[in-house]
C-alpha positions as CSV (number, residue, x, y, z in Angstrom):
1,X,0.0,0.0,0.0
2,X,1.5,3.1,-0.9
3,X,0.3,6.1,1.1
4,X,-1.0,9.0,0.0
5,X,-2.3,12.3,1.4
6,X,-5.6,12.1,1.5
7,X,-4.9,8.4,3.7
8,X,-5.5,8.5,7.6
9,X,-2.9,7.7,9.7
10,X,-2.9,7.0,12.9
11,X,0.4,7.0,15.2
12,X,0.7,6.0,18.6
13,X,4.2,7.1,20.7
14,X,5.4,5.1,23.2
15,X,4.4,3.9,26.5
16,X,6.3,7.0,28.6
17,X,5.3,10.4,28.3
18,X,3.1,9.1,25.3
19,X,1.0,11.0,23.0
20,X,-0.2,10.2,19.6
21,X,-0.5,11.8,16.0
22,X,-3.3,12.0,13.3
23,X,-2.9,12.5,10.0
24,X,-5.7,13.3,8.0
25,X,-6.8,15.4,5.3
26,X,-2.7,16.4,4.3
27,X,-2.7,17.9,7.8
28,X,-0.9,16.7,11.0
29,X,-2.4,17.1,14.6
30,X,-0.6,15.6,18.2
31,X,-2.5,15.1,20.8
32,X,-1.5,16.2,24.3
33,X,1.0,13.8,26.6
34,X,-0.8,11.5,28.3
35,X,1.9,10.6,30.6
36,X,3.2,7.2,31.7
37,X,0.7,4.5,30.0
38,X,1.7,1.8,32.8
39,X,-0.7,3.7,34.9
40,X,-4.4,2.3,34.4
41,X,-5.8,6.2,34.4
42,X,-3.5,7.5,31.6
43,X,-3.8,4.6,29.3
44,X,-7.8,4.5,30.1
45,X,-8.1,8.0,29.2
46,X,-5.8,7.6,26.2
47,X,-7.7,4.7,24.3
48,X,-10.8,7.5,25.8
49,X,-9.6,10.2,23.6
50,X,-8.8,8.8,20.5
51,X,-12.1,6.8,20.7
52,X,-14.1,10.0,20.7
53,X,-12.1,10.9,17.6
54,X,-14.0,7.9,15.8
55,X,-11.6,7.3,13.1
56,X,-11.1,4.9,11.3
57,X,-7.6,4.6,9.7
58,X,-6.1,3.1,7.0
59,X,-2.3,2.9,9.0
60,X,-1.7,2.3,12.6
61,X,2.1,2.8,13.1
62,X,3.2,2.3,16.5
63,X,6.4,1.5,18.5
64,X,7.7,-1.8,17.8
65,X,8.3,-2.9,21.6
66,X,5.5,-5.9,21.8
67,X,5.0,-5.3,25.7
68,X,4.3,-1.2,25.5
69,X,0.4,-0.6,26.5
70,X,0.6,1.3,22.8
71,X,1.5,-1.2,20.6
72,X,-1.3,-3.9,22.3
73,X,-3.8,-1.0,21.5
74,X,-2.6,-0.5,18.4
75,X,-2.5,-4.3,17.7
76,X,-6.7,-4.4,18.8
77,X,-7.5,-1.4,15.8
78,X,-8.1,-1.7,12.4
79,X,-5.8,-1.2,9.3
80,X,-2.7,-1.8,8.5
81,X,-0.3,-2.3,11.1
82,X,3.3,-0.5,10.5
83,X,5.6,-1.3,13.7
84,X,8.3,1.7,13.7
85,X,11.9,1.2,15.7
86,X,11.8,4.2,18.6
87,X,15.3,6.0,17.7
88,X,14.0,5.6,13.8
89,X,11.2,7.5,14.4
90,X,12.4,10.2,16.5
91,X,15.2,11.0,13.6
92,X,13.1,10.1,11.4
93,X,10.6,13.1,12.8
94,X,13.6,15.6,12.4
95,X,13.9,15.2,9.3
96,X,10.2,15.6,8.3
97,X,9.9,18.8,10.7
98,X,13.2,20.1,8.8
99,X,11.7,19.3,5.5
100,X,14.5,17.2,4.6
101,X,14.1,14.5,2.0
102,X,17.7,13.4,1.6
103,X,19.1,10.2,4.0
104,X,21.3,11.7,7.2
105,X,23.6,10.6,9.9
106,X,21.8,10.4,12.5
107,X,22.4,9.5,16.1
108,X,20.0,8.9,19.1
109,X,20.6,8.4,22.6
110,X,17.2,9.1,24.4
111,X,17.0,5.8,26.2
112,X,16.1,2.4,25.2
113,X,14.1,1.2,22.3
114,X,13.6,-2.5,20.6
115,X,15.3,-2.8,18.2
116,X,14.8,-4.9,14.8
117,X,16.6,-8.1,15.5
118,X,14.8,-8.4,19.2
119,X,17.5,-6.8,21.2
120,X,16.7,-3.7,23.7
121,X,19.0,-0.6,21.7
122,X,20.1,2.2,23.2
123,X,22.5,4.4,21.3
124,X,22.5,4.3,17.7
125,X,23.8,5.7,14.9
126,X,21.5,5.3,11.8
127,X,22.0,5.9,7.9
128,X,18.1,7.5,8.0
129,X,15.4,8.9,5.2
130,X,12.0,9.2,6.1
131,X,10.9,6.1,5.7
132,X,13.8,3.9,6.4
133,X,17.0,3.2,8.5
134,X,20.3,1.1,8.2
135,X,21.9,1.0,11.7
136,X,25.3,1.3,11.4
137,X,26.9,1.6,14.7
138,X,26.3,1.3,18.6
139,X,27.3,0.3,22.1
140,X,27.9,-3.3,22.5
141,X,24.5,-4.8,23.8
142,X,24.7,-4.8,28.5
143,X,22.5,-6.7,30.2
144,X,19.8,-4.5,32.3
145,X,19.1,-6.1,36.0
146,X,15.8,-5.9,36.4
147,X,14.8,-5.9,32.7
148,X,12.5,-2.4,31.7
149,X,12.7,-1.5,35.7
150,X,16.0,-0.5,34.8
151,X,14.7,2.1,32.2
152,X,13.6,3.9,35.2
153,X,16.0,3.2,36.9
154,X,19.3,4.0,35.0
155,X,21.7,3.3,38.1
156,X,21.1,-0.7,37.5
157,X,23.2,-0.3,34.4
158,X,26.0,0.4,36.3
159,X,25.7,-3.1,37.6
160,X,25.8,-4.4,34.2
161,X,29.0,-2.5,33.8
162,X,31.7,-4.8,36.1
């Protein structure tokens, strides 16, 4: 399926300090951060809001991570499913806010996301264009004691380090 601008597009962020975008009608609109969606009251009045919206999309692209509260939601909607790697899409949304068509350098280190072959990534540096990515370098892969707690709690790395 090839997209076009009169499609509607429905993105959902991640599961911390998540929001999500519509596009419809060759215009963009974000919603407002909904905070943390581990908490039952955020992620109730998230799937809340973009019910009353009553779309119905043609594209549900959401973060790849199977366990976020986001990506289950998404995964219950209709339409095609496009699951997007977390440090892809925030360079990813540079470049479209820049207005930049040509493939960059880019590099992210805003905390963990999954990455394509299953691992958790954090720190990358990504051949990018706006619909695509090559990864071509990073950190060498730690262990995290405690799994996502340590997300949240970015002193367990150190653990990981010795």
């Amino acid at each position: 399926m090839k997209l076009q601008n009169n499609h509607t597009i429905l993105a959902l962020g991640a599961d911390i300090k998540s929001r999500y975008c519509i596009f419809k009608n060759n215009r963009l609109s974000s919603s407002k951060d909904f905070g943390n969606l581990d908490n039952p009251d955020n992620f109730t009045k998230f799937k809340k809001s973009i019910s009353k919206i009553k779309l119905n999309p043609e594209v549900v692209a959401f973060d790849m991570h199977p366990a976020y509260f986001s990506t289950q939601f998404a995964n219950s909607l209709i339409g095609r499913k496009i699951p997007v790697q977390h440090h892809h899409a925030h360079i990813a949304s540079i470049l479209a806010t820049n207005k930049i068509s040509k493939p960059v350098i880019g590099v992210a280190f805003d905390g963990t996301g999954y990455g394509s072959d299953g691992n958790i990534w954090g720190g990358e540096f990504m051949v990018v264009d706006r619909i695509g990515f090559r990864r071509v370098a990073h950190f060498k892969y730690l262990k995290m004691p405690g799994g996502e707690i340590a997300v949240r709690e970015p002193q367990r790395m150190a653990f990981s380090i010795t």
